[in-house]
Biotite code that builds the C-alpha atoms (Angstrom):
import biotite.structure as struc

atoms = struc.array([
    struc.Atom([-33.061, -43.813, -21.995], chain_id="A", res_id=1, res_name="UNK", atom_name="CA", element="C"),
    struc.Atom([-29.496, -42.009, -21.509], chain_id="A", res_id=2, res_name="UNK", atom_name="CA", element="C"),
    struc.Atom([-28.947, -40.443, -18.237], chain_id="A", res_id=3, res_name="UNK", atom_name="CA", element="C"),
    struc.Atom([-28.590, -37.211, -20.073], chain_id="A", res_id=4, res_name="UNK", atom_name="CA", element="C"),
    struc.Atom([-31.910, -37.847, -21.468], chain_id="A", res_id=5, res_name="UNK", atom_name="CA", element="C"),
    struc.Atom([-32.940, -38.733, -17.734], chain_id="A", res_id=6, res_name="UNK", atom_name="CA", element="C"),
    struc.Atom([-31.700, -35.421, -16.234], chain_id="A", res_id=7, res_name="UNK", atom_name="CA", element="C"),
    struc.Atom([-32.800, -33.117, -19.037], chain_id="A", res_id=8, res_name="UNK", atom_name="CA", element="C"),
    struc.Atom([-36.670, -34.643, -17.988], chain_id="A", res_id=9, res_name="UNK", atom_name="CA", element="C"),
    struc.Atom([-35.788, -34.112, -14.542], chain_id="A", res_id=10, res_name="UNK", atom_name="CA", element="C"),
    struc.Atom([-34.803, -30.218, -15.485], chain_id="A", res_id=11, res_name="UNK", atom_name="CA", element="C"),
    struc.Atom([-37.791, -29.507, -17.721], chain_id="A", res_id=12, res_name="UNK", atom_name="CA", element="C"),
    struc.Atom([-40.601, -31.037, -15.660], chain_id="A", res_id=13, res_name="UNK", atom_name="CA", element="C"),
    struc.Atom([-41.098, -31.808, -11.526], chain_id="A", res_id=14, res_name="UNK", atom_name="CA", element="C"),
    struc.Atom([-42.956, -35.478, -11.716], chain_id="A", res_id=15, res_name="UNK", atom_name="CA", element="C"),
    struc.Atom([-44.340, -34.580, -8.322], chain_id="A", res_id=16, res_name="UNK", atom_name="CA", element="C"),
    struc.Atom([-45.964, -31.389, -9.307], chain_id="A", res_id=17, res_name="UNK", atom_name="CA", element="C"),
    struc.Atom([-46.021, -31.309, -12.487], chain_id="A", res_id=18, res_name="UNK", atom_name="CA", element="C"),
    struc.Atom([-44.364, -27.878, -12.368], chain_id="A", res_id=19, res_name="UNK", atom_name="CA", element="C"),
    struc.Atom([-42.636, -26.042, -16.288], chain_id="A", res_id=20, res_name="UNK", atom_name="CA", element="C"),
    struc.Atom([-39.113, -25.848, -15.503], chain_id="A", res_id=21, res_name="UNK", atom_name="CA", element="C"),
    struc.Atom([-36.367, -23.633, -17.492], chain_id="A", res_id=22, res_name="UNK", atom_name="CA", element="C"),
    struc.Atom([-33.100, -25.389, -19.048], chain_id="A", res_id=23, res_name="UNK", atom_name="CA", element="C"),
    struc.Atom([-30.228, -26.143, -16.896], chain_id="A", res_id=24, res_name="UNK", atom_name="CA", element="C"),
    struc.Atom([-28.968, -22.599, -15.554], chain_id="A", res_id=25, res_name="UNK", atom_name="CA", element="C"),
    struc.Atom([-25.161, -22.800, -16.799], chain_id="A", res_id=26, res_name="UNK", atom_name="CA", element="C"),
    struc.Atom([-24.251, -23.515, -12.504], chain_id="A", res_id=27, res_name="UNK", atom_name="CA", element="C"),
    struc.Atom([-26.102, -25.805, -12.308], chain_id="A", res_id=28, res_name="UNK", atom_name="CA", element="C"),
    struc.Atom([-25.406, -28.280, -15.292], chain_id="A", res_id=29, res_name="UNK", atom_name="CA", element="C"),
    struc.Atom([-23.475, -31.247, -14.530], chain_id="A", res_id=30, res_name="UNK", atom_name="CA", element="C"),
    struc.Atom([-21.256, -32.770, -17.510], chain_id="A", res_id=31, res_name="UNK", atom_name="CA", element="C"),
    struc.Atom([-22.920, -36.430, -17.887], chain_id="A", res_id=32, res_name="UNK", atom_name="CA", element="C"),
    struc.Atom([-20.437, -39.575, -17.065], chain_id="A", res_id=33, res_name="UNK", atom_name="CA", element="C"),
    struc.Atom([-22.247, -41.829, -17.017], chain_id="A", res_id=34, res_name="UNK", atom_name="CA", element="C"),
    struc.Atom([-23.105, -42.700, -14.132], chain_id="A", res_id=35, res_name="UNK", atom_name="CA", element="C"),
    struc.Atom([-26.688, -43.652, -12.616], chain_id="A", res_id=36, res_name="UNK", atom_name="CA", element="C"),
    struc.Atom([-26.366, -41.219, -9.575], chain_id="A", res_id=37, res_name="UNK", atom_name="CA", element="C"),
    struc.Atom([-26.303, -37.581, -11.716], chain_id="A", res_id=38, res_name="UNK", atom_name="CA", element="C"),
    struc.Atom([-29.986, -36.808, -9.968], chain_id="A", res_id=39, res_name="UNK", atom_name="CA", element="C"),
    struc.Atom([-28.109, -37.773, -6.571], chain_id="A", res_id=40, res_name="UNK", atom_name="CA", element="C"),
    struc.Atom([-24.744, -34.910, -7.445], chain_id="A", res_id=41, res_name="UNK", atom_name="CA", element="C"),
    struc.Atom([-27.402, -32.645, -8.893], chain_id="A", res_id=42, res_name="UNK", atom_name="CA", element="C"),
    struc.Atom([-29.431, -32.974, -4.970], chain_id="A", res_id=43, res_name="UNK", atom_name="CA", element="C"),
    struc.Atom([-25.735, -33.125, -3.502], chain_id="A", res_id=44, res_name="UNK", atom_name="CA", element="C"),
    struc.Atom([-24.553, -29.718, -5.233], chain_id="A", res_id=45, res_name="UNK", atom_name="CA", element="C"),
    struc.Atom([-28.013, -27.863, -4.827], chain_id="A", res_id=46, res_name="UNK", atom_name="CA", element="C"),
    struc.Atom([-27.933, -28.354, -0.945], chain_id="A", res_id=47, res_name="UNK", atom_name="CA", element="C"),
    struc.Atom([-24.438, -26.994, -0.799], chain_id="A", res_id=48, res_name="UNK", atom_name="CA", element="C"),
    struc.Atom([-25.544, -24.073, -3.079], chain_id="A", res_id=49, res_name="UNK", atom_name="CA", element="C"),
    struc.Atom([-28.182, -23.581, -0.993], chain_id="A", res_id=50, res_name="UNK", atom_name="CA", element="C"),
    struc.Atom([-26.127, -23.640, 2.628], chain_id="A", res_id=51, res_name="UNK", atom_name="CA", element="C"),
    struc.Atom([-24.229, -21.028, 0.923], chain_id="A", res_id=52, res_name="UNK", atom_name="CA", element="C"),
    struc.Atom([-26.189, -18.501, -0.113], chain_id="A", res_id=53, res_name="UNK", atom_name="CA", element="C"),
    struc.Atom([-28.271, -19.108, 2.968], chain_id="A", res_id=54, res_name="UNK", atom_name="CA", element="C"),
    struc.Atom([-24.434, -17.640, 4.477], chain_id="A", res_id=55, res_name="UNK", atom_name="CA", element="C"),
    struc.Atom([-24.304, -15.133, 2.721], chain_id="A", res_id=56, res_name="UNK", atom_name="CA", element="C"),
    struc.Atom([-28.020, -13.817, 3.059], chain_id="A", res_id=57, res_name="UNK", atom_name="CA", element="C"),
    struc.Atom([-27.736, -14.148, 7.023], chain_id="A", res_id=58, res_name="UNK", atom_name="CA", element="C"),
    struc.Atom([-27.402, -10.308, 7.462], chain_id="A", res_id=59, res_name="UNK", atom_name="CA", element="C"),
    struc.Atom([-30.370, -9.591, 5.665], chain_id="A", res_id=60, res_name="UNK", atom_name="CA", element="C"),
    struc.Atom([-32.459, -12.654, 7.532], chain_id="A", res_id=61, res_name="UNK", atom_name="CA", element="C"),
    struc.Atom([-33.670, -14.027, 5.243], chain_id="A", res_id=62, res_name="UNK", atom_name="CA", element="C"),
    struc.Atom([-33.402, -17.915, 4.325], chain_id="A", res_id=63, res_name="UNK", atom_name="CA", element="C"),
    struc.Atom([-33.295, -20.031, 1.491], chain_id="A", res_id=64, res_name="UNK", atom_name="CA", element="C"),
    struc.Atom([-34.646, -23.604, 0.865], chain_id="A", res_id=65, res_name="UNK", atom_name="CA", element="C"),
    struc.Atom([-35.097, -25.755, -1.838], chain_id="A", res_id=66, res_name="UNK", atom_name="CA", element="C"),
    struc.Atom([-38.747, -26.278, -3.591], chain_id="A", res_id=67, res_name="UNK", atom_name="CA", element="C"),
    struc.Atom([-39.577, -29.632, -5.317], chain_id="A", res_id=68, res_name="UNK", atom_name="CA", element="C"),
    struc.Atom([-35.688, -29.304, -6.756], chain_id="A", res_id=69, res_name="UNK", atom_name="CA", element="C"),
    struc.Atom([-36.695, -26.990, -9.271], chain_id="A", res_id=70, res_name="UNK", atom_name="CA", element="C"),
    struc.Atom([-36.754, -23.738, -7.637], chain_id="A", res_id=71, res_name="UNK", atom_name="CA", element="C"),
    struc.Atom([-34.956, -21.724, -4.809], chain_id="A", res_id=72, res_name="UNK", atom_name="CA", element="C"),
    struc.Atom([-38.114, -20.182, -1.949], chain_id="A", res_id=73, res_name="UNK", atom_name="CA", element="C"),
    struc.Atom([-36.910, -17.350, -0.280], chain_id="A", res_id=74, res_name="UNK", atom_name="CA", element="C"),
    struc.Atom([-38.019, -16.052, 3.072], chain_id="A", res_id=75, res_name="UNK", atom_name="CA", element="C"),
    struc.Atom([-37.885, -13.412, 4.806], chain_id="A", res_id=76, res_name="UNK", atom_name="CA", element="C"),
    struc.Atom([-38.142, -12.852, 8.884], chain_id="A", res_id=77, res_name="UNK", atom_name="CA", element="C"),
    struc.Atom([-41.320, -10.529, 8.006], chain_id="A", res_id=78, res_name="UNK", atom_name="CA", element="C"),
    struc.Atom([-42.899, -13.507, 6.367], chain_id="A", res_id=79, res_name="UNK", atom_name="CA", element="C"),
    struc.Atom([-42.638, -12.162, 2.854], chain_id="A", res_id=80, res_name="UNK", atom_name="CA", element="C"),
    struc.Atom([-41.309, -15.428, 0.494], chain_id="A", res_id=81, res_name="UNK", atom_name="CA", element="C"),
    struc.Atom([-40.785, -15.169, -3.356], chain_id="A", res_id=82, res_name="UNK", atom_name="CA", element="C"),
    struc.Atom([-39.309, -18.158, -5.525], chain_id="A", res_id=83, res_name="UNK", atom_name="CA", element="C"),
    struc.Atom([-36.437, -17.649, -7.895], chain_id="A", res_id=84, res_name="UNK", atom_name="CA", element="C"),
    struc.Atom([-35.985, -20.245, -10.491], chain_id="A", res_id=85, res_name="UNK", atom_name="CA", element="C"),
    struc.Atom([-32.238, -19.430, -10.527], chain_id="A", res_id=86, res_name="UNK", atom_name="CA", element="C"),
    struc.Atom([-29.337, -18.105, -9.431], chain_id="A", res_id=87, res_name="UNK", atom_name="CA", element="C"),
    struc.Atom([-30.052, -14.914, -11.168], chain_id="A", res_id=88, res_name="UNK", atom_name="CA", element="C"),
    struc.Atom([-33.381, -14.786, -9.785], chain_id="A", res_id=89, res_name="UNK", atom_name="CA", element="C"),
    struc.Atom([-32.780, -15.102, -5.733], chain_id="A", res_id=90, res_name="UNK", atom_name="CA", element="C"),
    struc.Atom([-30.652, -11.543, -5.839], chain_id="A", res_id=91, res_name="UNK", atom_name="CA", element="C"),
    struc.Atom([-33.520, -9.508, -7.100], chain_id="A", res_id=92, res_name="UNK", atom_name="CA", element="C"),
    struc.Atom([-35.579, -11.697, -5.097], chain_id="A", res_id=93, res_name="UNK", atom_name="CA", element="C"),
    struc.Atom([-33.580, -10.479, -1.674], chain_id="A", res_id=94, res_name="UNK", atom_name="CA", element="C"),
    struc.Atom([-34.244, -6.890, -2.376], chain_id="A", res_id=95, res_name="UNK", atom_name="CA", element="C"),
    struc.Atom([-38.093, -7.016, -2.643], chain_id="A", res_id=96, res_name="UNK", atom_name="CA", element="C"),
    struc.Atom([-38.113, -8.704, 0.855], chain_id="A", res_id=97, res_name="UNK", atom_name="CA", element="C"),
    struc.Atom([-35.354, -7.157, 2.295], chain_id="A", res_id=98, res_name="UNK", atom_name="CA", element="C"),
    struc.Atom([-36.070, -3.842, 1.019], chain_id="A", res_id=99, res_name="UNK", atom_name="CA", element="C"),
    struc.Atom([-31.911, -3.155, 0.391], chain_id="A", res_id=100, res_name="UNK", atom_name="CA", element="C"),
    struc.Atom([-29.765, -3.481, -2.094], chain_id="A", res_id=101, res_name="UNK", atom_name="CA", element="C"),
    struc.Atom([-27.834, -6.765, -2.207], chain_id="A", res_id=102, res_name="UNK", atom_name="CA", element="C"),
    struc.Atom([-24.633, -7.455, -4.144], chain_id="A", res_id=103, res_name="UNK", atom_name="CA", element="C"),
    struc.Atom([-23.590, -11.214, -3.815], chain_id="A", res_id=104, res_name="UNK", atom_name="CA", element="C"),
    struc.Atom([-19.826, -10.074, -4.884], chain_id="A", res_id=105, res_name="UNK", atom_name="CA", element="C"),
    struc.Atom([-19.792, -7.570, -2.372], chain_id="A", res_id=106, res_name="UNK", atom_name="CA", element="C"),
])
């Protein structure tokens, strides 16, 4: 099997939980070499994504982690959590637990 064939599996279904994924969100694709380690840059550029946005969410306390690789949880210091499954998702996401608006750009 290619490794393109590898990560598209990896994108469309979690093997641990068995969890329906979307296709690659266009920031998230990675342009296949290759190489045997695309699952390792695809872990590699998530957690930097992920510090990140956890940045720029620090005024409105709330957090961001990674769940099962296939979706962002969000959490707020109320204890209200959603899950985004991307990068479009976790904005809307901040507002229902923050309560605010939120611009990324701004």
């Amino acid at each position: 099997m290619s490794n393109e064939a590898k990560l598209y599996l990896e994108i469309i279904m979690c093997g641990l939980c068995g969890i329906f994924g979307e296709e690659a969100h266009w920031a998230t694709r990675l342009e296949s070499s290759g190489q045997s380690s695309v699952s390792a840059q695809r872990r590699q550029l998530r957690a930097r994504r992920i510090a990140i946005i956890n940045r720029l969410l620090e005024s409105h306390h709330i957090k961001v982690s990674d769940w099962q690789g296939v979706q962002y949880q969000l959490y707020g210091a109320t204890g209200k959590t959603a899950l985004a499954e991307n990068l479009n998702q976790i904005w809307p996401a901040v507002e229902s637990i923050s309560g605010r608006p939120f611009d990324p750009l701004s």
